[in-house]
C-alpha positions in Angstrom: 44.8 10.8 -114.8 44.7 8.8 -112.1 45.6 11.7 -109.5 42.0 13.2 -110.8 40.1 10.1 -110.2 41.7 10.0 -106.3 40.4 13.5 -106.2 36.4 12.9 -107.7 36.6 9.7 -105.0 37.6 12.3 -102.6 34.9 15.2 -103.0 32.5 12.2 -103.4 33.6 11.1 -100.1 33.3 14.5 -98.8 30.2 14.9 -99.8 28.5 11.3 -98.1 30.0 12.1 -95.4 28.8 15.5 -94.8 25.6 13.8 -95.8 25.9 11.0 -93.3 27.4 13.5 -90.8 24.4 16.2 -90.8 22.0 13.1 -90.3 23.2 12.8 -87.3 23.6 15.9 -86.2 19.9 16.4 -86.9 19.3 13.5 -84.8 21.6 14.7 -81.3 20.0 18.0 -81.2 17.0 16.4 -81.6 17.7 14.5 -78.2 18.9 17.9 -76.9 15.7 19.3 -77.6 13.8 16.3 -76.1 16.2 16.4 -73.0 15.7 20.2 -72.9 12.0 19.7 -72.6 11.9 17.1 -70.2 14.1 19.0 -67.8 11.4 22.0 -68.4 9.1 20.1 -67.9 10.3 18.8 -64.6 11.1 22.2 -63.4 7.5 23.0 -64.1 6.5 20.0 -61.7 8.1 21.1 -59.0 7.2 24.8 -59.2 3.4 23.5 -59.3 4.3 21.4 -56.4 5.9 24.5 -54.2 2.4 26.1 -55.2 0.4 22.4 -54.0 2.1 22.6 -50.4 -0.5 24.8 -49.0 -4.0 24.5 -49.3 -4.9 25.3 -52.6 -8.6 25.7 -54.5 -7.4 22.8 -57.0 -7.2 20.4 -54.4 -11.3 20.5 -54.2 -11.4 19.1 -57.9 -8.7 17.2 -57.3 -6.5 19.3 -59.4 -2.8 17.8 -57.8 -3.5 14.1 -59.0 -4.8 15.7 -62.6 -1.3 17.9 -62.9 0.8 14.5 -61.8 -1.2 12.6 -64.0 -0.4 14.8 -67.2 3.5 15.3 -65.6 3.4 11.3 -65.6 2.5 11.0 -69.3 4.1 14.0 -70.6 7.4 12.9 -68.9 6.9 9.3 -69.9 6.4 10.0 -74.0 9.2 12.6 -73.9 11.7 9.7 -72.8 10.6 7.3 -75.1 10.7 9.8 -77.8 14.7 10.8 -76.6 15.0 7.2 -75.8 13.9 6.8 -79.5 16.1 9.4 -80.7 19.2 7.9 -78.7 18.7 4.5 -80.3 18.4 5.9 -84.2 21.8 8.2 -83.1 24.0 5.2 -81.8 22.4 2.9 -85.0 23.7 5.9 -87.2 27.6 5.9 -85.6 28.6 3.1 -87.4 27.6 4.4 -90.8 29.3 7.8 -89.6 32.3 6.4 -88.9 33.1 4.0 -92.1 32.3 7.7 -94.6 35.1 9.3 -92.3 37.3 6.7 -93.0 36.2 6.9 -96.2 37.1 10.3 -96.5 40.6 10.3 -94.3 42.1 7.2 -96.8 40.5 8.9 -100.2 42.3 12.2 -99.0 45.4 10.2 -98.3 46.1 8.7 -101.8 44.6 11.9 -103.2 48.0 13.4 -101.7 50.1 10.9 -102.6 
C-alpha cells in the first residue's frame, strides 16, 4: 500500500517537473532566438556599413542616419526583450530546481 502511494507521488512529481522543466525550456530558446536575431541583426549593420563607406545615393536623403536610427531601436527593443526573457528564466530556476528535488527524493523512497 504504501509502496503504491511513493509511486503516484513519484509520477506526480515527474510530471510537475516536466511541466516546470518545459517552461523553461520554452523560455532559454526564446533568449536564443532573441540573441540569434540581434547578432543578425548586427551582422546586417555592418554589411550596410561596408556598402555606406563609399559614396552612396542614400547619403543624399540622408539614408545612413535613417538605417542607424532603425539599427539603434531594433537593437535596443531586442535586448530588452532577451533582457526580459533572461530575467523570467533565472525567476523560473528556483521553482525548477525544488520539482527536481522533488522528484530525486519521491524516486528514492519509491525504491526503498
Amino acid at each position: 500500500m504504501k509502496h503504491s502511494k511513493w509511486a503516484q507521488l513519484t509520477k506526480l512529481s515527474d510530471l510537475v517537473f516536466d511541466a516546470v522543466a518545459q517552461k523553461f525550456a520554452k523560455l532559454q530558446e526564446e533568449e536564443a532566438r532573441l540573441k540569434h536575431q540581434r547578432s543578425r541583426l548586427a551582422e546586417m549593420n555592418a554589411d550596410a556599413l561596408d556598402a555606406f563607406k563609399s559614396v552612396h545615393p542614400s547619403h543624399q536623403l540622408d539614408g545612413d542616419f535613417h538605417w542607424q536610427t532603425w539599427v539603434g531601436n531594433n537593437a535596443s527593443r531586442l535586448g530588452q526583450a532577451q533582457a526580459r526573457a533572461r530575467a523570467l528564466s533565472e525567476m523560473h530556476k528556483p521553482a525548477l530546481r525544488k520539482a527536481f528535488g522533488r522528484k530525486s527524493v519521491l524516486r528514492d523512497l519509491a525504491n526503498k
